[in-house]
Backbone as CSV, one residue per row, in Angstrom:
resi,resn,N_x,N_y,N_z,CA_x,CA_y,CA_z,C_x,C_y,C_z
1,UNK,0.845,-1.180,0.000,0.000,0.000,0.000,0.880,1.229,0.000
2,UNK,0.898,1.847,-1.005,1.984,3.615,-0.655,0.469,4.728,-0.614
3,UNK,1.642,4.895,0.677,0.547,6.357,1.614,1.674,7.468,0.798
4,UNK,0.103,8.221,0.693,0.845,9.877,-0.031,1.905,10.527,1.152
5,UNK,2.612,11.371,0.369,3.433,11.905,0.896,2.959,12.991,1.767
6,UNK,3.151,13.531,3.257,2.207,15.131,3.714,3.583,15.716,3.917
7,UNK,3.236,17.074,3.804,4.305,18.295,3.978,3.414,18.579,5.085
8,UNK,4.318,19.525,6.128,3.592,20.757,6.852,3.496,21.786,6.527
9,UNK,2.364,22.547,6.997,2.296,23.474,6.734,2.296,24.874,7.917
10,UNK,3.241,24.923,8.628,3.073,26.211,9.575,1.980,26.949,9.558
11,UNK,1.662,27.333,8.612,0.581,28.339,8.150,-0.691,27.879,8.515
12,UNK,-1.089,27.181,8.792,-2.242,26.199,8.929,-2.111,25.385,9.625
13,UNK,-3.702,24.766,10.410,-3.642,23.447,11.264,-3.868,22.576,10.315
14,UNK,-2.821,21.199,10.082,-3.581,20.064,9.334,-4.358,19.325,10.012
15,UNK,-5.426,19.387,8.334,-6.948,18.960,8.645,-7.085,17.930,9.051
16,UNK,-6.262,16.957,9.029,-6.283,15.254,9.098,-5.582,14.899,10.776
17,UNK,-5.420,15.995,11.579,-4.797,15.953,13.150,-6.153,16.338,13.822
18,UNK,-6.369,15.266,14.799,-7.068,15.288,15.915,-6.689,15.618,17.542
19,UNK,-7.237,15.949,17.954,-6.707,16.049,19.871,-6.475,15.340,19.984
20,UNK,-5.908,14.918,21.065,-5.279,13.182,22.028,-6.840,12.894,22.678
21,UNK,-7.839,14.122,22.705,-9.040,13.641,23.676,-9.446,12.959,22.886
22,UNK,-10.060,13.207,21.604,-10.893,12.966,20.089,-10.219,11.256,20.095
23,UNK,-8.662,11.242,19.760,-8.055,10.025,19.351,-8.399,8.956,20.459
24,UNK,-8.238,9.488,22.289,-8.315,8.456,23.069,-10.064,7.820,23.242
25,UNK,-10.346,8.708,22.714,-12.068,8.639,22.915,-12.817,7.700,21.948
26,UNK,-12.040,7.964,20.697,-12.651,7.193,19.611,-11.497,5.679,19.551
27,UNK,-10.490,5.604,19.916,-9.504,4.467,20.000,-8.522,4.777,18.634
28,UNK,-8.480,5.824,18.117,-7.639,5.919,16.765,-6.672,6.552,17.431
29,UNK,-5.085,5.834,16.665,-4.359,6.139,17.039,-3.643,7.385,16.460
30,UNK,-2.623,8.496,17.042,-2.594,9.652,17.098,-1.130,9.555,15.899
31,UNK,-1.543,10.044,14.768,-0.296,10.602,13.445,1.017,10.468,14.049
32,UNK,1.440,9.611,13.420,3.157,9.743,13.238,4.088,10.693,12.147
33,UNK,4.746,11.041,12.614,5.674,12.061,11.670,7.153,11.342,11.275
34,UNK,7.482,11.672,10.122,8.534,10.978,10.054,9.645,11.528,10.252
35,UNK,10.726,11.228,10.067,12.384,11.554,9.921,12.584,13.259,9.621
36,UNK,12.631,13.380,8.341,12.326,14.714,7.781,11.283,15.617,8.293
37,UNK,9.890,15.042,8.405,8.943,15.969,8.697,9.054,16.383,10.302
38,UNK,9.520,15.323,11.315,9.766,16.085,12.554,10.853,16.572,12.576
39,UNK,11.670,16.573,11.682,13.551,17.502,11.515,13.002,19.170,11.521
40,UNK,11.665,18.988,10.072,11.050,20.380,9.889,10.182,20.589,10.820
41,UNK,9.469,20.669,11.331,8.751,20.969,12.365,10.200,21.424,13.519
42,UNK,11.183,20.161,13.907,12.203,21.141,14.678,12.974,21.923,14.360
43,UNK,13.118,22.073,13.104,13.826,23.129,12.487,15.356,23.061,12.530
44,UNK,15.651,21.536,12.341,17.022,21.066,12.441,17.061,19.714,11.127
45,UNK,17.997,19.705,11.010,18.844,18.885,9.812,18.261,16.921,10.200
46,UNK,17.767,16.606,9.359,17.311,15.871,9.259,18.558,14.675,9.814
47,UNK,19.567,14.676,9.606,20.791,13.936,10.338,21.170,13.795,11.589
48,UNK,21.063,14.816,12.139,21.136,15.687,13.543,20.072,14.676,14.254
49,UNK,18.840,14.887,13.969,17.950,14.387,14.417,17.624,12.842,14.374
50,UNK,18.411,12.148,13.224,18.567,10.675,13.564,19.667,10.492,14.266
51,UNK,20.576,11.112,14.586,21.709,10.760,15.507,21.448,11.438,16.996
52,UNK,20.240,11.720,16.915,19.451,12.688,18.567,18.473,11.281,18.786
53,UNK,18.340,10.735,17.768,17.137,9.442,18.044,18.045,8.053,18.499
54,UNK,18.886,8.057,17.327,19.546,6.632,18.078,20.468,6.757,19.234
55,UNK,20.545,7.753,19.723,21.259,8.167,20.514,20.215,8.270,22.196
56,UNK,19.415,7.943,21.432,17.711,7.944,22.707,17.914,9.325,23.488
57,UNK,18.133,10.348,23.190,18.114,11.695,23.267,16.931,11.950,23.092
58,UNK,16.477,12.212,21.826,14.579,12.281,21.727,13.920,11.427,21.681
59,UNK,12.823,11.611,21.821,11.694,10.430,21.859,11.381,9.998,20.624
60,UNK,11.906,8.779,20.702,11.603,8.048,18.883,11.451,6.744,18.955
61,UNK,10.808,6.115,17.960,11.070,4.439,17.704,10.925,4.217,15.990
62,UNK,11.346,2.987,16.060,11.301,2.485,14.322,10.660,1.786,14.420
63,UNK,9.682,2.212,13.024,8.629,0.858,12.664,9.163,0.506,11.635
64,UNK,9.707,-0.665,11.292,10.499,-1.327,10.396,11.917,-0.581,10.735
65,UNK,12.708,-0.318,9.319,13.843,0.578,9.112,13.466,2.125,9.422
66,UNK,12.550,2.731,9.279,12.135,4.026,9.661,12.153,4.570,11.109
67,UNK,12.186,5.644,11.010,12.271,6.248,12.492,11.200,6.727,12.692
68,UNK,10.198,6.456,13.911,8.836,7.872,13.571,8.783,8.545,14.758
69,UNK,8.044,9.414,14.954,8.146,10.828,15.920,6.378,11.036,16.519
70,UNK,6.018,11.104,17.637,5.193,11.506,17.683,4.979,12.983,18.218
71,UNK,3.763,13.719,17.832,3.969,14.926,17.964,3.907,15.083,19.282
72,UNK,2.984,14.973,20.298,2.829,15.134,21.427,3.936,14.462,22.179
73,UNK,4.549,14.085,22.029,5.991,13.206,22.828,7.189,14.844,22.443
74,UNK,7.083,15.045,21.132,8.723,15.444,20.919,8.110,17.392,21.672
75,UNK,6.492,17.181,21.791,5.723,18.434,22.428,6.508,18.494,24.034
76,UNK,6.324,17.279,24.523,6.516,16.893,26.440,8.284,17.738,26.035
77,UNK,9.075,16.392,25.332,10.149,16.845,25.452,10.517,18.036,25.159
78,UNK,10.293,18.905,24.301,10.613,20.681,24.286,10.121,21.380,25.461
79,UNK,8.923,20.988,26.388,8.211,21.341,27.325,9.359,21.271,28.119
80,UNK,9.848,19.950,28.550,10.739,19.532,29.477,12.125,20.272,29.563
81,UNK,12.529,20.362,28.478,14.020,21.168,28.077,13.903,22.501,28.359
82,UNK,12.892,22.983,28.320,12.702,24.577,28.250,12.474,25.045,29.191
83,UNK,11.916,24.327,30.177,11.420,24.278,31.409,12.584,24.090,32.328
84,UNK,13.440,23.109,31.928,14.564,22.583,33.068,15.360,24.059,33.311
85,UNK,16.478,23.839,34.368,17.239,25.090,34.975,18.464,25.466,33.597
86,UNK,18.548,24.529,32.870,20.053,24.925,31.660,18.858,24.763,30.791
87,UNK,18.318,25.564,30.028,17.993,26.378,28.933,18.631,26.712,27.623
88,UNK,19.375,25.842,27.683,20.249,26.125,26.497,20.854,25.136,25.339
89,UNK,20.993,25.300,23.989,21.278,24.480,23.701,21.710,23.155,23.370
90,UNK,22.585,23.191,24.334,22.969,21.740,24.670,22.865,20.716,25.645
91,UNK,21.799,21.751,26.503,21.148,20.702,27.044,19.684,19.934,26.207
92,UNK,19.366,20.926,24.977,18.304,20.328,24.495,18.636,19.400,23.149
93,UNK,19.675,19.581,22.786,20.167,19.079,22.061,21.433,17.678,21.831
94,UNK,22.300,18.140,23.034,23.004,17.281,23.666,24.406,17.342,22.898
95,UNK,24.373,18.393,21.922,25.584,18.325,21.120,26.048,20.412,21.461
96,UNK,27.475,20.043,20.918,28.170,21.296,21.575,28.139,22.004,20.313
């Protein structure tokens, strides 16, 4: 089965994202993002961010060979980083 490709769009909420209430309520499970698309959304290099994943730095897992991202997870973790007392780069990132 090939699933279309989605871009984000900053500019807009995509139409096809539900709340976690909506998803836990109805039992559907909540959009995965992939490699690239959570790199863009963090606004970092798509490399960076698989070597922040296998590195279990961010919150990630592979389904098959792929890496996927969920939004509300990599949400906690920016929450968490931003929040903690070092605020800064490398503590959110883990690289100098």
């Amino acid at each position: 089965m090939v699933y279309p490709a989605t871009s984000l769009n900053f500019g807009q909420q995509a139409p096809s994202r539900m709340s976690e209430a909506t998803n836990s309520a109805t039992g559907l499970f909540e959009d995965l993002l992939g490699l690239h698309e959570a790199a863009c959304l963090l606004g970092m290099h798509w490399k960076t961010l698989e070597g922040m994943a296998r590195s279990r730095k961010i919150p990630a897992f592979k389904v098959g060979k792929r890496w996927r991202f969920r939004v509300s997870s990599l949400n906690i973790w920016l929450e968490n980083g931003l929040n903690s007392n070092s605020t800064n780069r490398v503590a959110l990132t883990g690289q100098e």
